[in-house]
C-alpha positions in Angstrom: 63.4 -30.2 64.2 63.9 -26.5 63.4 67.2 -27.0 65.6 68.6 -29.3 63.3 67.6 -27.4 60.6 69.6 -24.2 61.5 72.6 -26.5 62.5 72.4 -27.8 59.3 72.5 -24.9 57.4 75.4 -23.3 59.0 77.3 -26.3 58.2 76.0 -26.1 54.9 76.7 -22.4 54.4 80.5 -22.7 55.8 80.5 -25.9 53.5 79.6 -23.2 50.4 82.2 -20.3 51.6 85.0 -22.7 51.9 84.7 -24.7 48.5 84.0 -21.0 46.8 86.8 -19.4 48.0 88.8 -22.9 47.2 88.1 -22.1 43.1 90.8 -21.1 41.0 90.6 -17.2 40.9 93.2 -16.9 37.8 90.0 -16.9 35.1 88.5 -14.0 34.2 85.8 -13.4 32.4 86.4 -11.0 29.5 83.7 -11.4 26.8 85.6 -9.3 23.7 88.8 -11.4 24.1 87.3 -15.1 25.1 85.1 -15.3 22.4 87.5 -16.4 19.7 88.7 -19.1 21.8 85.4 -20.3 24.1 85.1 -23.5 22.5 88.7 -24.3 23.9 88.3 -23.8 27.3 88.3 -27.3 29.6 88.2 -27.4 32.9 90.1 -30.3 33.8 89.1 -32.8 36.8 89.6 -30.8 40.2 87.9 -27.7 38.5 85.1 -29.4 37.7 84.5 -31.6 40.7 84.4 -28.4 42.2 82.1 -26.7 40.2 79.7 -29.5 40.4 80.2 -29.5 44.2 79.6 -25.6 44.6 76.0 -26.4 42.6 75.1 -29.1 45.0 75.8 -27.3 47.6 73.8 -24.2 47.0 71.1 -26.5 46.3 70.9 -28.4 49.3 71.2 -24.6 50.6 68.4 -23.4 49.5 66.4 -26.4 49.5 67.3 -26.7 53.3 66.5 -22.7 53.6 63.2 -23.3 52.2 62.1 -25.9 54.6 63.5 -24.4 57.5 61.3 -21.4 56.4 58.0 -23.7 55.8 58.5 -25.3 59.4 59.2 -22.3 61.6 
């Protein structure tokens, strides 16, 4: 079972590199100029598919990487 496990979680962790380095790099996060206009800022559909994808992803991550460390 530990096989599968570590299969698993390099697919996983490729899985998590590729839809991070997908994101849109163009934001930046400057705190003294965004704060006038934080309450405007949207992401729109594809931006926040993959945001929510990147979270469930790193869970399953570390959800896998903690059961992988229980069983071996």
């Amino acid at each position: 079972m530990a096989e599968y496990l570590k299969i698993f979680e390099v697919i996983v962790s490729l899985l998590l590199i590729l839809i991070i380095l997908i994101q849109n790099k163009s934001v930046t996060l400057n705190l003294t100029s965004m704060s006038w206009w934080m309450n405007q800022v949207k992401k729109r559909w594809p931006e926040k598919v993959l945001h929510i994808a990147t979270i469930v992803i790193w869970v399953i991550f570390v959800l896998n990487s903690i059961i992988l460390f229980m069983v071996w």
